[in-house]
FIKOLZA-1660 file (N, C-alpha, C; in steps of 0.1 Angstrom, whole numbers, plus 5000, padded with zeros to 4 digits):
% residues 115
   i   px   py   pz ch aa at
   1 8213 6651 2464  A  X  N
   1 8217 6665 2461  A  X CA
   1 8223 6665 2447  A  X  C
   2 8219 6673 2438  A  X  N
   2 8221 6674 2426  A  X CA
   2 8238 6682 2426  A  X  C
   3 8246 6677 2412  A  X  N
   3 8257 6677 2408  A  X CA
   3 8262 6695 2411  A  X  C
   4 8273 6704 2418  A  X  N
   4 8272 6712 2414  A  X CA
   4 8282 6718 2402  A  X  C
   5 8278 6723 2388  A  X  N
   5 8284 6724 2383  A  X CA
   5 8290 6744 2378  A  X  C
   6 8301 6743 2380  A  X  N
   6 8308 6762 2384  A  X CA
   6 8307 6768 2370  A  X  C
   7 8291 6772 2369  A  X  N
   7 8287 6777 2354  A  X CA
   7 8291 6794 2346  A  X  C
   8 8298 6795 2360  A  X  N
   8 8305 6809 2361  A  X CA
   8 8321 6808 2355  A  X  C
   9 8325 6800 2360  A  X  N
   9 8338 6793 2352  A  X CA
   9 8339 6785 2340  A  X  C
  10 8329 6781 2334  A  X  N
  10 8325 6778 2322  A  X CA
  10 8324 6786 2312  A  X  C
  11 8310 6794 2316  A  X  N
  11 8312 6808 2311  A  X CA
  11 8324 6819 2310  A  X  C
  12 8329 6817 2315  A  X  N
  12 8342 6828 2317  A  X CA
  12 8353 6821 2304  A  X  C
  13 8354 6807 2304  A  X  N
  13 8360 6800 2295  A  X CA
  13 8358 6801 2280  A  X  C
  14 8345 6805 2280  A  X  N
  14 8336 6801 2268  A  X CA
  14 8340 6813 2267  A  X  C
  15 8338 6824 2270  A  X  N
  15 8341 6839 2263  A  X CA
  15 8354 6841 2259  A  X  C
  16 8366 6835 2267  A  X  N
  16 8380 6838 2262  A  X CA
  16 8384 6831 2254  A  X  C
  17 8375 6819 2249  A  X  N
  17 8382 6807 2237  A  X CA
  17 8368 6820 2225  A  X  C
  18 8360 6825 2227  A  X  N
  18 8349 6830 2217  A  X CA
  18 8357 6844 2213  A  X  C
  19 8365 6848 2223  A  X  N
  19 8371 6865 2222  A  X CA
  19 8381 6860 2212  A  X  C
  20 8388 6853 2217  A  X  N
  20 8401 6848 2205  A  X CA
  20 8398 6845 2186  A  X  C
  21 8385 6841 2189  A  X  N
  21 8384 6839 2173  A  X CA
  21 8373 6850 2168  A  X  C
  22 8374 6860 2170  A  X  N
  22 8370 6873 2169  A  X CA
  22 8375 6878 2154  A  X  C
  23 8368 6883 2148  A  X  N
  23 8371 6883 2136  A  X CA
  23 8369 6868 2124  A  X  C
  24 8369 6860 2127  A  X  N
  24 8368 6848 2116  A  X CA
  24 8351 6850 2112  A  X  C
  25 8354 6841 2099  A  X  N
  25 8341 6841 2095  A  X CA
  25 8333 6830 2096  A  X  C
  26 8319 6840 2094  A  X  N
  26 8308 6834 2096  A  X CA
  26 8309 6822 2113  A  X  C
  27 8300 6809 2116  A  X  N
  27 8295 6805 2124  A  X CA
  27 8311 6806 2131  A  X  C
  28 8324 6804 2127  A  X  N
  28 8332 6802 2132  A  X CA
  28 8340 6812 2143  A  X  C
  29 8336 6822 2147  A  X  N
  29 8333 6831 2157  A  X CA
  29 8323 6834 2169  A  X  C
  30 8309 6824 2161  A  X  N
  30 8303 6825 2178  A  X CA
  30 8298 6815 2183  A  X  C
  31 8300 6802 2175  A  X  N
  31 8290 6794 2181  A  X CA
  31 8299 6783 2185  A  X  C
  32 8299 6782 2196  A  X  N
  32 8309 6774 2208  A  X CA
  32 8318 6766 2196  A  X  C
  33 8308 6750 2196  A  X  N
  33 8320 6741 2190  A  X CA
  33 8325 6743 2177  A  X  C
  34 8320 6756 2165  A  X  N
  34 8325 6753 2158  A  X CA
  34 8342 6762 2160  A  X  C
  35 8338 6769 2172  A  X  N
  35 8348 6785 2173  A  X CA
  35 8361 6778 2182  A  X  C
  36 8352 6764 2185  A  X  N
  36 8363 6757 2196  A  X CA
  36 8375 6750 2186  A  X  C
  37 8370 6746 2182  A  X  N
  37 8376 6735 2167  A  X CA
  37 8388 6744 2159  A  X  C
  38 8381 6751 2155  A  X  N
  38 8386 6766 2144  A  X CA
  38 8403 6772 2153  A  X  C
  39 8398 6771 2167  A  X  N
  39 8408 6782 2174  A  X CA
  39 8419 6771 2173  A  X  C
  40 8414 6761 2180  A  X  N
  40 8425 6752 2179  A  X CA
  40 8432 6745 2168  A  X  C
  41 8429 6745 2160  A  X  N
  41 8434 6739 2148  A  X CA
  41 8442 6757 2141  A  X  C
  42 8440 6768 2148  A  X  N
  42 8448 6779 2146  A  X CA
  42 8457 6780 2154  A  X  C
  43 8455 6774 2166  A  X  N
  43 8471 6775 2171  A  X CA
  43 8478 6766 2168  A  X  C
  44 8477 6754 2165  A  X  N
  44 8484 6747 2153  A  X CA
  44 8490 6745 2144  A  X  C
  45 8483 6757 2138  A  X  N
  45 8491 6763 2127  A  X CA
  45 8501 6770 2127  A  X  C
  46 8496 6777 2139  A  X  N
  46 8507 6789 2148  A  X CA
  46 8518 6784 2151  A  X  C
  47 8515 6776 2158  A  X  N
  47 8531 6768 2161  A  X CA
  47 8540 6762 2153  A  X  C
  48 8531 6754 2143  A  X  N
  48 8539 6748 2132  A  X CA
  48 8548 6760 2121  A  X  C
  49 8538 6770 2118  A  X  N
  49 8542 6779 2112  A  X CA
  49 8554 6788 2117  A  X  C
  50 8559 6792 2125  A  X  N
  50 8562 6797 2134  A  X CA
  50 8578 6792 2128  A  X  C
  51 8579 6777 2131  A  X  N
  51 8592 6769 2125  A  X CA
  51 8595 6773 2112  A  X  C
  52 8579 6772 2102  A  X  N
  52 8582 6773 2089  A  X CA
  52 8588 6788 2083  A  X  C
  53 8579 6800 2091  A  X  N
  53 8587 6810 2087  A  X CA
  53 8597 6814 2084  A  X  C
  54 8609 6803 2093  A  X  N
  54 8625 6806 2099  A  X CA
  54 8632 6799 2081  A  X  C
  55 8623 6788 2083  A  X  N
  55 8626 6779 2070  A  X CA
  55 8629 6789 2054  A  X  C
  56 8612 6795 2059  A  X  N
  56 8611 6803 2043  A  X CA
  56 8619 6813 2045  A  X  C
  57 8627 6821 2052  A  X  N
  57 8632 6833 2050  A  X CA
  57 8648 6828 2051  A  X  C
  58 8649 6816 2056  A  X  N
  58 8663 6809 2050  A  X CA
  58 8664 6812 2034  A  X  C
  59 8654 6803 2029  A  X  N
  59 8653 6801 2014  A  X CA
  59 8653 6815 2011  A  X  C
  60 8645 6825 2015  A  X  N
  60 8646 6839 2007  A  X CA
  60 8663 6846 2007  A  X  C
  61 8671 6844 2019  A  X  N
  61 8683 6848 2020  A  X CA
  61 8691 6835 2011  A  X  C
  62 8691 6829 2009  A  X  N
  62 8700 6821 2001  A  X CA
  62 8697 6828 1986  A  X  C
  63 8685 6829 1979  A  X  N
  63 8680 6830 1963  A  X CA
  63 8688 6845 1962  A  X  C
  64 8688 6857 1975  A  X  N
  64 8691 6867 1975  A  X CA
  64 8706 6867 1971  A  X  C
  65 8713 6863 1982  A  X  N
  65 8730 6863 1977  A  X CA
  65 8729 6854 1964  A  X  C
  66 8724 6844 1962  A  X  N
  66 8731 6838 1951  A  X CA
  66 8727 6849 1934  A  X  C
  67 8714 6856 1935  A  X  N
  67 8711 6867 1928  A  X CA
  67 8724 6875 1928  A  X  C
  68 8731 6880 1941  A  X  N
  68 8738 6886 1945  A  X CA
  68 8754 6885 1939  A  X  C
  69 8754 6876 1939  A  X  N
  69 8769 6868 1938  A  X CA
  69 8774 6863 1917  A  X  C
  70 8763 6862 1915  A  X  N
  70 8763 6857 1901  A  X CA
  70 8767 6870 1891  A  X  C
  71 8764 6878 1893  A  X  N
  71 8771 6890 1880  A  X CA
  71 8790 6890 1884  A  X  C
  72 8792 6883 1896  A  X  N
  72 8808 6882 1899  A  X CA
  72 8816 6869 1896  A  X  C
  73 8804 6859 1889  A  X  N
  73 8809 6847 1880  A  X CA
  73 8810 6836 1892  A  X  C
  74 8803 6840 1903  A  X  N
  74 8807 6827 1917  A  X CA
  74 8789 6825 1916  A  X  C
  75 8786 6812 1922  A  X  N
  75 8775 6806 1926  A  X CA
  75 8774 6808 1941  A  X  C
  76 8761 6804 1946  A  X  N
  76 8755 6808 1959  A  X CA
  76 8769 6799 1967  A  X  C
  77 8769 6784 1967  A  X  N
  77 8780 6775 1972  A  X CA
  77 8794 6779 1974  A  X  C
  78 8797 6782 1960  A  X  N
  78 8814 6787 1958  A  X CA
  78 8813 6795 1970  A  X  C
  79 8806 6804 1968  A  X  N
  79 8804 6818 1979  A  X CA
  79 8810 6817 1992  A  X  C
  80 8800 6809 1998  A  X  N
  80 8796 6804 2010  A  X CA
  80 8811 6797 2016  A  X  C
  81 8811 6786 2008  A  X  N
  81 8823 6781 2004  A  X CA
  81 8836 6789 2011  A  X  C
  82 8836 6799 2004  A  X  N
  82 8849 6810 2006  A  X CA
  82 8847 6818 2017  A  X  C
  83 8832 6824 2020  A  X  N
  83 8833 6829 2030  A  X CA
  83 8838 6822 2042  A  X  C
  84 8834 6812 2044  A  X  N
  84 8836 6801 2059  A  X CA
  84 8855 6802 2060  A  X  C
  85 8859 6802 2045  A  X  N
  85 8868 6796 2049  A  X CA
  85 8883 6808 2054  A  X  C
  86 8875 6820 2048  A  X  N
  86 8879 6832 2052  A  X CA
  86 8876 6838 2065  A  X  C
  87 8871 6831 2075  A  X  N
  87 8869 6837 2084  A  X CA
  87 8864 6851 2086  A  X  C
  88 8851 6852 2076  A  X  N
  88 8841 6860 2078  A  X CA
  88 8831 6856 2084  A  X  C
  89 8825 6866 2093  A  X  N
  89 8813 6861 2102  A  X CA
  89 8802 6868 2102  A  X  C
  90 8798 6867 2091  A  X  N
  90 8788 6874 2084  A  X CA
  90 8777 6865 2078  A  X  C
  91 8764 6861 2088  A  X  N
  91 8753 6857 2087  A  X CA
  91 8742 6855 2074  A  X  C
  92 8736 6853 2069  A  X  N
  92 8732 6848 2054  A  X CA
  92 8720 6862 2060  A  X  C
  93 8716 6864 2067  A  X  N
  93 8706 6879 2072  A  X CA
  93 8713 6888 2063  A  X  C
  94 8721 6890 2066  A  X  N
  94 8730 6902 2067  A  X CA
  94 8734 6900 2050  A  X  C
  95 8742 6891 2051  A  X  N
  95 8748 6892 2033  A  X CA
  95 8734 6892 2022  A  X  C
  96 8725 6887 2027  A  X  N
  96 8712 6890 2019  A  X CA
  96 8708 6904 2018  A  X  C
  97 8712 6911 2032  A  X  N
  97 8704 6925 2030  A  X CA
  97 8715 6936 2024  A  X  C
  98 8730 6931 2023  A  X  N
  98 8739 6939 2019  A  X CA
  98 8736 6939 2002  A  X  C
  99 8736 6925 1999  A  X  N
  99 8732 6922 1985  A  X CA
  99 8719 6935 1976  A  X  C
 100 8711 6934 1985  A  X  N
 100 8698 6936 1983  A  X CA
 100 8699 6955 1982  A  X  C
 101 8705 6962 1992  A  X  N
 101 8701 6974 2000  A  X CA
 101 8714 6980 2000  A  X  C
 102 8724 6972 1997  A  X  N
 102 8742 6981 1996  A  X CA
 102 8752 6975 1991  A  X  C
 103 8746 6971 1974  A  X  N
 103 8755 6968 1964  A  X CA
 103 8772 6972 1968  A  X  C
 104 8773 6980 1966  A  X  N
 104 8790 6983 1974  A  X CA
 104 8797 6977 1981  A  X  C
 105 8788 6978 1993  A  X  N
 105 8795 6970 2004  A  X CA
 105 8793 6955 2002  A  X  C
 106 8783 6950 1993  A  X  N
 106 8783 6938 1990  A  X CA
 106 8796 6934 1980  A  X  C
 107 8802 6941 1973  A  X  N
 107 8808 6940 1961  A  X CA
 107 8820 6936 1967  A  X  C
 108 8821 6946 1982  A  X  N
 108 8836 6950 1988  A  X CA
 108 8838 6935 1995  A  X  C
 109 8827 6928 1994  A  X  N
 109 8826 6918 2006  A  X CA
 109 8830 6903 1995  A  X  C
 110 8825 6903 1983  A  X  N
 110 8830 6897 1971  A  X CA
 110 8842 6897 1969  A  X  C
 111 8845 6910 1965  A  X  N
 111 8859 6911 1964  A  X CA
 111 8869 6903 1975  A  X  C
 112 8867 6907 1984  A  X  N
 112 8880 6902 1990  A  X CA
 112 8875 6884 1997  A  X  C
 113 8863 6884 1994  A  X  N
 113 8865 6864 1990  A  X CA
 113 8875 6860 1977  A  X  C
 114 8874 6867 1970  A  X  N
 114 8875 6863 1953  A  X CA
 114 8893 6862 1957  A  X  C
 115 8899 6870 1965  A  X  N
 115 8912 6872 1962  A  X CA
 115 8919 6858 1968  A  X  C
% end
């Protein structure tokens, strides 16, 4: 009696790994192994990236305050520095977007490190 193989669940597989790379180009959208290869080496990326984003938008909140902080004669460190030690609890999110979006209240938040 010949092997039976559940071609119905195969198929069903093959359309939801083929639906996901929907949009890519050329062969890499329909034709099984190259779409198989392609997806996976995309979640991959996904994942890894995923870390890296956290990474890069560290780095973009640091360049921001220290942009921020420099017309008041203190460096990104000094800053930082002073804040911790002042018992402010104000997140590098935050003092980036104060910097960036409410010079004022950034200034107000300088100021009273500086003192």
């Amino acid at each position: 009696m010949p092997r039976s193989v559940n071609s119905v669940a195969s198929r069903a597989r093959r359309k939801r790994m083929l639906k996901l790379t929907k949009g890519q180009f050329g062969r890499r959208k329909n034709v099984w192994t190259v779409a198989k290869n392609s997806l996976e080496k995309g979640l991959q990326y996904a994942y890894r990236d995923r870390r890296v984003k956290k990474r890069n938008f560290r780095n973009l909140w640091i360049t921001r305050i220290n942009a921020g902080v420099r017309p008041y004669g203190l460096s990104y460190s000094v800053f930082m520095g002073a804040i911790h030690k002042n018992n402010i609890n104000l997140n590098r999110k935050v003092l980036a977007d104060l910097a960036m979006n409410h010079p004022d209240a950034f200034k107000a938040v300088v100021e009273l490190v500086k003192k």
